[in-house]
N, C-alpha and C positions, 0 to 999 in steps of 0.2 A: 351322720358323718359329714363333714364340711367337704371342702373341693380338694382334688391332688395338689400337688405344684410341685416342680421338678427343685433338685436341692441345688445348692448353690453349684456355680459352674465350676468352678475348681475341683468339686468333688465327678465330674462328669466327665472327667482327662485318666486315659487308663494308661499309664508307662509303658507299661509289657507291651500295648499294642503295638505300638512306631506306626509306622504308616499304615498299618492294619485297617481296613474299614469293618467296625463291628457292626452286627446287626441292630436294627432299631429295636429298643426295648419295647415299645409299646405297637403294638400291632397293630394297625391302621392308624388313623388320625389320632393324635395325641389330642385333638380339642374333645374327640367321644367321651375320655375321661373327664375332663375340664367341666364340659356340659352337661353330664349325665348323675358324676355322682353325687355331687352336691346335695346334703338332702336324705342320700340315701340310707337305710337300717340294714346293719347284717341282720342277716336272716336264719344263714346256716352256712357252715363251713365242712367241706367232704371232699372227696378225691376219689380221680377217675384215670388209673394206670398212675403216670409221673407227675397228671394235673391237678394243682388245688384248686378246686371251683369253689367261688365265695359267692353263695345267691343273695340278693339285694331286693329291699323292697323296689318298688315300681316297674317290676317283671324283666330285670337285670342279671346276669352275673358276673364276676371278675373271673376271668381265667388268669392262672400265673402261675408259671414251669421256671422252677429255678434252676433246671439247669447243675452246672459244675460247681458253681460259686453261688448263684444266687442266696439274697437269705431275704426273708422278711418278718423285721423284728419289730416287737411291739417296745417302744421306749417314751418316759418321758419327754416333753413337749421343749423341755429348757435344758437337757440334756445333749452334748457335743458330737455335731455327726460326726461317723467314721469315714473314715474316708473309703471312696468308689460307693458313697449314696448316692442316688441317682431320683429317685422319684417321695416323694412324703406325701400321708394320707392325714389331715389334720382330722382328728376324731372333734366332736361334735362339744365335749367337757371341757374342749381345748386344754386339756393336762396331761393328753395321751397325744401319740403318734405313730400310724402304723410306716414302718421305713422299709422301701426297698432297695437294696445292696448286692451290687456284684460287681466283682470285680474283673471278671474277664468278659463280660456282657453277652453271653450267651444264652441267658436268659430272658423271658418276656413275658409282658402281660397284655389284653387285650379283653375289653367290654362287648357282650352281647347280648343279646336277646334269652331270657332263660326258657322259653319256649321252643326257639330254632337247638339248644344247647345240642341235641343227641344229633342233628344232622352236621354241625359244626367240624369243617375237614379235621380239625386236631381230635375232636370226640369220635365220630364217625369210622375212622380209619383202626380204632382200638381192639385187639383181642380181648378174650374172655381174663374176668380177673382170679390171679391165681388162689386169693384167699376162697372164690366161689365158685373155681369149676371144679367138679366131682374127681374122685380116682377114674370112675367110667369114661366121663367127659373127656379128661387130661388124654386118657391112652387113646381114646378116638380120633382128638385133636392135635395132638403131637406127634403120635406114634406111624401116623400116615404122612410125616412130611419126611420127602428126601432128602432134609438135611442134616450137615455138622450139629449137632443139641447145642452146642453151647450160642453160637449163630442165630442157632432159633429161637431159645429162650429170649433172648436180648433184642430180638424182632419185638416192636408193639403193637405190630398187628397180631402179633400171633400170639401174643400173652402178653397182657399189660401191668406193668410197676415195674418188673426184677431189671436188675441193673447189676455191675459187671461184679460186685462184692458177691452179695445175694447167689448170683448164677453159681459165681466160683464154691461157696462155701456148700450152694443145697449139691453141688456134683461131686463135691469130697464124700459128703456123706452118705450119696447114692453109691460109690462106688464107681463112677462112671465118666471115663475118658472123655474132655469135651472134644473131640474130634469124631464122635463115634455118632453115626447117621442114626435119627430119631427109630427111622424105619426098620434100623437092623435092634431096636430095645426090644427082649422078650416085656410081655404083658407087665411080669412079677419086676422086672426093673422098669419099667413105667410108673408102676403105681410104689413102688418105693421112693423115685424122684418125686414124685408126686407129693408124697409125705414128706421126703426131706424141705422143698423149698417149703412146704406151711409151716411147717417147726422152723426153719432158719426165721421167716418171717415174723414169725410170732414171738420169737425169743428177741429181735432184733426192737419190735413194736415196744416189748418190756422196757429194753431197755434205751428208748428214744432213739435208735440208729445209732451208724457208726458214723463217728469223726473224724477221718483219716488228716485233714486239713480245713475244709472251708464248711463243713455243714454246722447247723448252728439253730436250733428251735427258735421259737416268736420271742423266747425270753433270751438267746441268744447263749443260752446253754448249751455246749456241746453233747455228741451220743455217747452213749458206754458201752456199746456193743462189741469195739474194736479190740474190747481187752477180753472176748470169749469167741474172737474167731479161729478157728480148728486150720483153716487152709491160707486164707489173703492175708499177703502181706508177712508170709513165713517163708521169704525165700530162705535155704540153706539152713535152716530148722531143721530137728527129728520130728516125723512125723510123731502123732501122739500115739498111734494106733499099733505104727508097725516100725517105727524110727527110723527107717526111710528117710533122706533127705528131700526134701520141697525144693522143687524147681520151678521157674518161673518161665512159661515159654506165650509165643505169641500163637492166637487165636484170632482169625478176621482185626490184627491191627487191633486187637485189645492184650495186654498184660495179663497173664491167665496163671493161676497156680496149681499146681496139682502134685499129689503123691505118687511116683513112678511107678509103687508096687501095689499101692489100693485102687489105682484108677489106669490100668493097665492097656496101653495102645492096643492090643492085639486085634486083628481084624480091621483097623481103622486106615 
């Protein structure tokens, strides 16, 4: 892999901002990329909660959270940026280019050490991942915290990946109010929830994610997931289940959807 270098300036101006000051994409000194990757060989590519780690030869990795918008597409080398690129990775054949893109710049990347990687405050701070904590696990680790469920799942300390789609869709299928304190879930609806987010996950994984707006693979294909979600994004719907109308109320300042009569307040 040849050196980064930032794409042309014009593509680094975000309209939406206005006087907005975004955060800096790259996380410390933009020269650690400059200096470091030059040279270097992917090695492997894997994910830890929201984060893509890209390990590198010469005892490296990329970290890079994309975030709302973020995308990082792999495209030909003589192929026209889109606009809000902001960073290009020149591959080594020079006919490839790895491009990173966002348009609201809330996301970032940043090089480390792949040996410090698990004390790394963004890794460090991670709950258990939900594809790999047990139904035991799940009820021990969830089931004792005094909070709202849906709050909690969405914490990445306390379970890392699921995000506000995912949350929404595995608690339609649990049956379960997100307003309802983890603490007051019997056992048997623990380890249902439990089941439900692996199945939303895994059906999701099938089918690349969903694409509401800006998400977009390395090939810059959108997800097909959005067209078999049961709850998000059905406001004023029949529900499927029970024909209940879907209403959309807020939870902790997130956009939350639920079935009035499958995922019933009471107690909450």
């Amino acid at each position: 892999m040849c050196g980064p270098r930032p794409a042309d300036p014009d593509y680094r101006k975000d309209p939406s901002a206005g006087d907005r000051q975004v955060a800096p994409i790259v996380l410390g000194s933009p020269l650690d990329l400059a200096e470091n990757l030059p040279g270097c060989t992917f090695l492997a590519i894997r994910r830890r909660g929201k984060l893509i780690i890209m390990d590198l030869s010469q005892g490296l990795s990329l970290l890079v959270h994309l975030r709302m918008t973020g995308q990082l597409l792999l495209s030909d080398s003589n192929e026209p940026l889109l606009k809000h690129t902001h960073l290009i990775f020149q591959l080594a054949n020079g006919n490839h280019q790895l491009r990173y893109r966002d348009q609201r710049q809330f996301g970032w990347l940043q090089i480390v050490e792949t040996a410090q990687l698990e004390t790394h405050p963004q890794v460090a701070q991670l709950g258990p991942e939900p594809l790999e904590i047990s139904p035991e696990e799940f009820v021990r680790h969830i089931g004792a915290r005094h909070r709202q469920i849906k709050p909690l799942l969405l914490d990445q300390t306390a379970l890392a990946g699921l995000g506000n789609i995912y949350t929404d869709e595995a608690l339609y299928r649990a049956r379960i109010h997100p307003l309802k304190r983890a603490s007051d879930l019997s056992t048997i609806k623990l380890k249902g929830l439990h089941q439900a987010i692996q199945d939303v996950l895994r059906e999701a994984i099938d089918c690349s994610g969903s694409t509401i707006d800006h998400f977009r693979d390395s090939q810059g294909r959108p997800g097909e997931f959005q067209r078999f979600h049961q709850i998000y994004g059905r406001q004023g719907e029949p529900c499927d289940r029970c024909g209940a109308r879907i209403v959309k109320i807020r939870v902790g300042n997130r956009g939350t959807h639920i079935c009035p009569r499958c995922q019933r307040a009471s107690g909450v």
